[in-house]
ZAFI-890909 format. One record per atom (N, C-alpha, C, O): y, z, x. Coordinates in steps of 0.02 Angstrom, whole numbers, plus 50000, padded with zeros to 5 digits. Layout:
YZX ...
***
This chain:
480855576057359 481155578757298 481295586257307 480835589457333 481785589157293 482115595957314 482015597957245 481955594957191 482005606357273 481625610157196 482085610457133 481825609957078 482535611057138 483005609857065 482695603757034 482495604556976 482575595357074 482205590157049 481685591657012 481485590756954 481445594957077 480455595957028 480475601156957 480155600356905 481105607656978 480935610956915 481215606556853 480825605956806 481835603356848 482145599756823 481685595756791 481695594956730 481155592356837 480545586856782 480045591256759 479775589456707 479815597456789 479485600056764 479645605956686 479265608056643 480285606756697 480515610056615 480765604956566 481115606956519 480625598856571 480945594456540 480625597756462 481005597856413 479875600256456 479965599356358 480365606456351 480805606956309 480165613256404 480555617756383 481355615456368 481555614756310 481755614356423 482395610356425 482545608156348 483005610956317 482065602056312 482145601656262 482055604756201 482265603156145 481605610656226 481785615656148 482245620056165 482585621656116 482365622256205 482825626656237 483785625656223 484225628256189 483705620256275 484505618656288 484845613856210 485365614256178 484075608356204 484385607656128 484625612456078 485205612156058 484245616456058 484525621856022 485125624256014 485575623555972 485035627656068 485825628356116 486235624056090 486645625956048 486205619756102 486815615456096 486945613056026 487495610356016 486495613655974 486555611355911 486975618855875 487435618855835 486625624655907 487065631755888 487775632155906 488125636255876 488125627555965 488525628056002 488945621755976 489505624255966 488965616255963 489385611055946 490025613055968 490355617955951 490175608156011 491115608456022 491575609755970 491695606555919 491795614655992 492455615355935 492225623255874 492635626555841 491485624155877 491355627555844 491745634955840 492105637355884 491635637155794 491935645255813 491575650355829 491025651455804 491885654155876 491395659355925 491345666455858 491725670955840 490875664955845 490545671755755 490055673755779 489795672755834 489875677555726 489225680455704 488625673655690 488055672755710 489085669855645 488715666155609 488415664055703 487865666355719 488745660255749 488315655755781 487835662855820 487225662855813 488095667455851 487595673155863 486935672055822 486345671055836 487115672355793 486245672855748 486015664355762 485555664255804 486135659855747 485985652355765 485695652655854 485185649655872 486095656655899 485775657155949 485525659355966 485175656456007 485405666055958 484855670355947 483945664155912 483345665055920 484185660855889 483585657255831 483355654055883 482805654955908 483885649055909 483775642855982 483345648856043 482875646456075 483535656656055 483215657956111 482665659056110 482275658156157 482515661756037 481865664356028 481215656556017 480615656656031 481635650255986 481305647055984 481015643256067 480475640256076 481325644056098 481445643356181 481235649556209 481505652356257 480645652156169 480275656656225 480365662656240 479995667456233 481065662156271 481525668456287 481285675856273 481415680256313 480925677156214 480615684356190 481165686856149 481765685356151 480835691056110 481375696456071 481685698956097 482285697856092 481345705656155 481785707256214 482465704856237 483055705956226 482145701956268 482855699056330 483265693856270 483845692556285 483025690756207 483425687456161 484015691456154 484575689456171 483855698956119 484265703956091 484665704656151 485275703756150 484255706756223 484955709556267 485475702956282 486075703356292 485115697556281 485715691956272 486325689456254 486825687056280 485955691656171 486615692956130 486985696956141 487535694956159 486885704756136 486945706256147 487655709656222 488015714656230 487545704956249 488015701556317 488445695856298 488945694856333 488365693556267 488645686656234 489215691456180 489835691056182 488815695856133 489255699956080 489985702956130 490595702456125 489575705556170 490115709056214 490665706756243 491195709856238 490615700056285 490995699056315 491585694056269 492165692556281 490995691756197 491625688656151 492055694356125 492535693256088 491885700456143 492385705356086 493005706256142 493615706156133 492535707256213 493165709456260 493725703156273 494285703656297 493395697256250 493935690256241 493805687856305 494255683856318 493275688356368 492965686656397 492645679656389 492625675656436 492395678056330 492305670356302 492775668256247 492715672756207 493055665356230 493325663356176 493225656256113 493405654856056 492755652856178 492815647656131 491875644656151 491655646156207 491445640956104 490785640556068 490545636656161 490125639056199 490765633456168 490895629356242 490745634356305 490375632956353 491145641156294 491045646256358 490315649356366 490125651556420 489885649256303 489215653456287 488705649356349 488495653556389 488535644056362 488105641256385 488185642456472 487705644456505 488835640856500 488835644356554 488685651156577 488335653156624 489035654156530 488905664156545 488085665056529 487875668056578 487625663956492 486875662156472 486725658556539 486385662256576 486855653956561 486505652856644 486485658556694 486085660956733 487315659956667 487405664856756 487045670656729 486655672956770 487055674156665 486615679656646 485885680256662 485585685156685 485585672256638 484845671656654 484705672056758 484285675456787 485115668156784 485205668656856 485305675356874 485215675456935 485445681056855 485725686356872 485025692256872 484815695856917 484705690856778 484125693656779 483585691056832 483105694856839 483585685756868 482965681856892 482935684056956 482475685356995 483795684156961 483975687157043 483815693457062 483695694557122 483795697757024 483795706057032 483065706957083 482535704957059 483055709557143 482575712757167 482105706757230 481585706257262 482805703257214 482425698157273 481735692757268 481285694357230 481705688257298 481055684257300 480625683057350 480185678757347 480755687257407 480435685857505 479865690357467 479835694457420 479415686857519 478735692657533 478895698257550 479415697457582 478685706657547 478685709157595 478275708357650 477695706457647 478575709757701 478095709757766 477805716657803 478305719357827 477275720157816 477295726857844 477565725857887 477795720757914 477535735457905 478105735857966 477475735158026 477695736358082 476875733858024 476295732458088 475775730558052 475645732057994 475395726158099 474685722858078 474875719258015 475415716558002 474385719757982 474265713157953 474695714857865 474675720057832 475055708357851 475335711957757 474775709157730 474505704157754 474615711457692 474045714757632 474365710057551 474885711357522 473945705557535 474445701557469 473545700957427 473045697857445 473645704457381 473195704357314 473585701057287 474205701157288 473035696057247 473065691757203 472775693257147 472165694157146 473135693557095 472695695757029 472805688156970 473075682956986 472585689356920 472855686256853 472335684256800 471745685856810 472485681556754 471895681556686 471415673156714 471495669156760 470965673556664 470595666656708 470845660756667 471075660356610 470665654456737 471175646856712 471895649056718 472275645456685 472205654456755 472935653956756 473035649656813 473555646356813 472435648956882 472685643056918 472695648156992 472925646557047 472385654256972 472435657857026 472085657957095 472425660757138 471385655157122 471405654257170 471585645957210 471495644657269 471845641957162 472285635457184 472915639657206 473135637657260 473315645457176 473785645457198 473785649157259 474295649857294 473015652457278 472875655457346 473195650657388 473745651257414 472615643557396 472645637757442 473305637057452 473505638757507 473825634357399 474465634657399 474835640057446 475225638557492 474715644557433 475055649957459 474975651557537 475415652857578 474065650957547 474085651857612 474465644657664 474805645457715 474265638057632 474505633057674 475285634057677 475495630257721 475895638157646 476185640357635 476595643157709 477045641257746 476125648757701 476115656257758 476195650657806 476715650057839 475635645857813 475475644457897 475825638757931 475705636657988 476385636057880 476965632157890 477405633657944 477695629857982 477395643157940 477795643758000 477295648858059 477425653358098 476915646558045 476515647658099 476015653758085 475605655358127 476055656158040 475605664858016 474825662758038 474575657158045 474575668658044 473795667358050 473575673157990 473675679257985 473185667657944 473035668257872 472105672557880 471695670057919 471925678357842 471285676857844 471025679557754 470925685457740 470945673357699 470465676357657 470045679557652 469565680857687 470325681957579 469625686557564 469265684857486 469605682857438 468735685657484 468405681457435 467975686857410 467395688557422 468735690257348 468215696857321 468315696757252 468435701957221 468275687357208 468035685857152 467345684957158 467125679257150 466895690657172 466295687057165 465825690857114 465385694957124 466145687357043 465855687057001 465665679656969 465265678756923 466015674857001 465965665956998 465785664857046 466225666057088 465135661957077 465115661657136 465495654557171 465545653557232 465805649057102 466165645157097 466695643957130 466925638857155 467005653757126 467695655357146 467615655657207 468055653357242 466985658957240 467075659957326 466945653157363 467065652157423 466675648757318 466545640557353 467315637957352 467635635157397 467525639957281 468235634657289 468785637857359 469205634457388 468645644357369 469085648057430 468925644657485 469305641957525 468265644857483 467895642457538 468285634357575 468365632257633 468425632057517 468585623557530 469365624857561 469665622357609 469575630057510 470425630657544 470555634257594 471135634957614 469845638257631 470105640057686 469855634057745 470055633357803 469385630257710 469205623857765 469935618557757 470075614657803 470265619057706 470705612357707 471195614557740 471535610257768 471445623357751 472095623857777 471895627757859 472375629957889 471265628357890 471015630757945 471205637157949 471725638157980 470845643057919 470925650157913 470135650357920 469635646857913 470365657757942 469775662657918 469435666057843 469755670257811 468875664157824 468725667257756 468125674457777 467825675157831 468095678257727 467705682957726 467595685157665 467995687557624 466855684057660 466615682757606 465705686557594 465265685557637 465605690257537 464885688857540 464475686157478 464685681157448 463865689457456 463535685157414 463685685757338 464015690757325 463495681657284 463825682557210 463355689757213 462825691957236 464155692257159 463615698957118 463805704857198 463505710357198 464165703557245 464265711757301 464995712857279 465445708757267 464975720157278 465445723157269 466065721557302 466155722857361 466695717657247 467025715257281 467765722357310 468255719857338 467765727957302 468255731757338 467925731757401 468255731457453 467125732157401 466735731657495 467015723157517 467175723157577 467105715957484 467355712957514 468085714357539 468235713457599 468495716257498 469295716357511 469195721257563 469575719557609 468875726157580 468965730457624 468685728157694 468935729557749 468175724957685 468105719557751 468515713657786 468505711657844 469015710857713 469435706757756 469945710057779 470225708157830 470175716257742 470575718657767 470595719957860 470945718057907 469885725357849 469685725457930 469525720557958 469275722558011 469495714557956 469425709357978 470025706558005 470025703858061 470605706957964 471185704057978 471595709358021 472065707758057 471375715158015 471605718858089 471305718958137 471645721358183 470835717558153 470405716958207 470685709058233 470745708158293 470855703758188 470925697258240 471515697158235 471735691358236 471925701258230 472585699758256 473225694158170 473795691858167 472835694458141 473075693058055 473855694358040 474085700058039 474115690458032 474915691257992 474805692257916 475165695157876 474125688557906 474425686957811 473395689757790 472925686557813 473315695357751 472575693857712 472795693657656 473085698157625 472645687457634 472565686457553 472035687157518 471585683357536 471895690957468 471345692157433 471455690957373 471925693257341 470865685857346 470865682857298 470365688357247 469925691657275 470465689057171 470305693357155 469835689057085 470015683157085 469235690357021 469245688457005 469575687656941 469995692156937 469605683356880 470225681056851 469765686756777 469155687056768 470245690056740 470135695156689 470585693756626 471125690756624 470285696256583 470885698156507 471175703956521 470895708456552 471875704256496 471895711456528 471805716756473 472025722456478 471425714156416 470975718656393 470415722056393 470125725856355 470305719256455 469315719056508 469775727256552 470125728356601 469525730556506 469635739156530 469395740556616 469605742556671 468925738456589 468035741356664 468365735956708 468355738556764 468765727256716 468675724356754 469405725156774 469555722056825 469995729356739 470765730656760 470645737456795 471065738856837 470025743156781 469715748356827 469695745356884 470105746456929 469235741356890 468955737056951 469505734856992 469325733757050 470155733656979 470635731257017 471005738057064 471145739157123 471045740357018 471285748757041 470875751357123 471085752557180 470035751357081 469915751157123 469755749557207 469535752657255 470025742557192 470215737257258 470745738857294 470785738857355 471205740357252 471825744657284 471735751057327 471925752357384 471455753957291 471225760257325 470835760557407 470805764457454 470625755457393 470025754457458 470495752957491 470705757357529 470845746157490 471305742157518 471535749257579 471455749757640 471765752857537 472125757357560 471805761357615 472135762157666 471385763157611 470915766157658 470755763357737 470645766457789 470795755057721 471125750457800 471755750857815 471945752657871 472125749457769 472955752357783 473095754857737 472895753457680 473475759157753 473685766457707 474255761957650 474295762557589 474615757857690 475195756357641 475045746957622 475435742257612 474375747357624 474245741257577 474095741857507 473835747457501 474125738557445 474375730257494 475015728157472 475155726957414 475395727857517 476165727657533 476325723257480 476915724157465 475945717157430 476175714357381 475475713257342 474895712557363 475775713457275 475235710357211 475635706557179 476165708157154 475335700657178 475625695257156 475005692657093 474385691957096 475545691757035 475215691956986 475445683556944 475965681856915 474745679556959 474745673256944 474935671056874 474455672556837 475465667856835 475375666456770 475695661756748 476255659856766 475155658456688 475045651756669 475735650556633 475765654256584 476245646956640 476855647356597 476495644256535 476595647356482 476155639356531 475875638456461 475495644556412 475145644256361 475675648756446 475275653756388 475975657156336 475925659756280 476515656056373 477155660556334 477225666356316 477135671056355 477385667156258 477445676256244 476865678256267 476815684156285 476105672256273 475385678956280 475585684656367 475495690656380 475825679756399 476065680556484 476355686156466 476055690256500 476815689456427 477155693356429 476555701256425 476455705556467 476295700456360 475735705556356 475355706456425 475265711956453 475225702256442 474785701456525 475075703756568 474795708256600 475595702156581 476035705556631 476255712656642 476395716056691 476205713756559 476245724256571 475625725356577 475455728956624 475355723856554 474565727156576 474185727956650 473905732956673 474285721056680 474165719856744 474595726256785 474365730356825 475115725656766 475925729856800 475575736456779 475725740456823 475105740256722 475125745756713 474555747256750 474415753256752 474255743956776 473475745656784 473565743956888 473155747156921 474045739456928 474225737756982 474755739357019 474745741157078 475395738356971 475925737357012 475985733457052 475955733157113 476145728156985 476425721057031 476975719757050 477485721757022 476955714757123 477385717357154 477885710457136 478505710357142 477555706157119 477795698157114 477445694557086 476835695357083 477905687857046 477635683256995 477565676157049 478045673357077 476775674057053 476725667357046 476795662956978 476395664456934 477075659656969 477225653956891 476845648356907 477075644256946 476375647856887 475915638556879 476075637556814 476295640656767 475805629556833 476045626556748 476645626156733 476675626956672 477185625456757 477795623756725 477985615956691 478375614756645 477645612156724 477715605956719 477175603656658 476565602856661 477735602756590 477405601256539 477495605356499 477505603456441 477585610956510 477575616556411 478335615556417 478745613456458 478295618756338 479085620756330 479005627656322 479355630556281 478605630556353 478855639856354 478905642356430 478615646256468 479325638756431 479555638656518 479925645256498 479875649356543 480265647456444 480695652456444 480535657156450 480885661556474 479815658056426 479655664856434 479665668356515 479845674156528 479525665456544 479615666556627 480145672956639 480125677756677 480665670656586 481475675256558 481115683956557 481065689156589 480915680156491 480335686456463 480215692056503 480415697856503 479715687556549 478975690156582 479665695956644 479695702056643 480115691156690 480545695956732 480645701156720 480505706356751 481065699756644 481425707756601 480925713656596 480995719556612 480275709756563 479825715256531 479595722556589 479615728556580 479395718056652 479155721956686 479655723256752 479615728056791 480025719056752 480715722756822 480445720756874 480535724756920 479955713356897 479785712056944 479855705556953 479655701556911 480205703257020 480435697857030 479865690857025 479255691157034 480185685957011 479715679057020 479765674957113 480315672857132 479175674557157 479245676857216 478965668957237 479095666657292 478495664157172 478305658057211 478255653657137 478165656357083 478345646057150 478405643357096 477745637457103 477685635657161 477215633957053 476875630357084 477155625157059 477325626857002 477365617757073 477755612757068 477245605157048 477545599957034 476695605257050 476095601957052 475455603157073 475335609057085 475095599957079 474315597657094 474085599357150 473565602457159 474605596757209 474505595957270 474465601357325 474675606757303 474305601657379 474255607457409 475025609257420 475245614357393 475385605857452 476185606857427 476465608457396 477075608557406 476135610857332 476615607657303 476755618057270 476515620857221 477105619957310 477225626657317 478055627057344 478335623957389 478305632357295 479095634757311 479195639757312 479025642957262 479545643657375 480015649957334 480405649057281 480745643957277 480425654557223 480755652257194 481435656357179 481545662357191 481995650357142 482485648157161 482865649557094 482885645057052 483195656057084 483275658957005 484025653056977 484155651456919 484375651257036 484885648357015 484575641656996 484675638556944 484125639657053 484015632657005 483385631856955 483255626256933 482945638156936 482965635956867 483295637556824 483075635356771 483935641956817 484345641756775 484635634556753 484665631756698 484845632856814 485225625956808 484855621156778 485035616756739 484245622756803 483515615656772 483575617956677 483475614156630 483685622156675 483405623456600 483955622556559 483875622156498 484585621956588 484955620456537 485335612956541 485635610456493 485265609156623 485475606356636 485415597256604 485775592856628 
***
């Protein structure tokens, strides 16, 4: 099954609050107004979309009906794909890679977003084309979290580095770091533990990981990838500046798509903070991981 498929079954309830809308605002034949502006505006916001990026929508939609660019109720739904494809596209979706030794990828996100499953994911990922992966296991405030690493670095054959519940996890990240330069490492992923990002002292605590990070390599860590639950919706959006104000994230993992209908906010979450969506999780399975693919969830969501 190719990823337009999977996103395609997996936005199916968004799809249906979404594109229905849409299309009930839009009826063939209708006339391109104000009146349906505001009707679609209603369908985006009810579809997740945010106030934000709703308004710059219209907004774009206002515009290009004045310049006679659209003319008829029929043209709105295409230009709304290529617009949403356009925002999704901005800034790329590849990893960065350093320019020597090992790239440096913090993992952050709130807890139950799915974040060290989407480690496992990610690293079996890397080692598809051959990378040599070494975790780091510096949630250790669950000692839950460093067992479940533990299993995904046994299921995908990596290196973990890890110590006991309750040690200071910037002294772990800073050990895998040196760890993963010392054995010769393409990829350290460090799993971080999962926060509100109203937990002040525990979004300090991340900062501080960064900082260390830095101290093994100056220009780590080349990505922060910031895990989030599409079932949370507009909450993702609040999360995402905060995380972004307190990290500088560099990229969106999306779990959970399969099943909500606030797939839209995803829209949201891009606009709010100006940082691309870089991996998609598609299921359960260790597989079940994508780059992701702005044209085809455009296409999935309205299609």
């Amino acid at each position: 099954m190719g990823l337009f498929d999977k996103l395609k079954r997996g936005l199916a309830k968004t799809r249906e609050v979404l594109a229905g809308g849409l299309r009930r605002a839009l009826f063939l034949g209708r006339a391109l107004d104000e009146s349906l502006l505001a009707d679609l505006e209603r369908a985006l916001l009810a579809g997740d979309v945010g106030p934000r990026t709703t308004t710059a929508l219209i907004d774009e939609v206002r515009a290009a009906w004045k310049a006679k660019r659209l003319q008829r109720s029929e043209d709105v739904e295409p230009f709304l794909r290529e617009r949403i494809t356009e925002r999704l596209r901005s800034g790329g979706n590849a990893l960065v890679r350093a320019a020597s030794g090992p790239t440096v990828i913090l993992v952050c996100g709130v807890n139950g977003s799915g974040k060290t499953t989407s480690i496992g994911k990610l690293t079996k990922f890397l080692k598809r084309d051959g990378a040599r992966v070494v975790l780091g296991a510096a949630d250790t405030f669950r000692a839950a979290a460093v067992e479940q690493l533990t299993i995904w670095s046994e299921r995908n054959g990596v290196e973990i580095v890890k110590q006991a519940q309750g040690a200071d996890p910037a002294a772990v990240a800073f050990d895998a770091v040196t760890a993963g330069k010392a054995r010769g490492a393409d990829y350290v992923v460090i799993d971080t533990a999962g926060r509100l990002h109203t937990q002040t002292n525990l979004m300090q605590e991340l900062e501080k990981i960064r900082r260390v990070v830095k101290k093994a390599v100056p220009d780590a860590p080349h990505e922060t990838l910031l895990v989030i639950d599409a079932t949370n919706g507009q909450n993702a959006i609040r999360q995402a500046e905060q995380f972004h104000k307190a990290v500088t994230v560099t990229g969106i993992f999306v779990t959970k798509l399969d099943g909500t209908a606030k797939g839209g906010a995803l829209v949201a979450v891009r606009d709010t903070i100006g940082v691309p969506v870089k991996f998609v999780g598609t299921g359960e399975q260790i597989d079940d991981i994508e780059v992701f693919d702005p044209a085809a969830f455009a296409a999935a969501l309205f299609d």
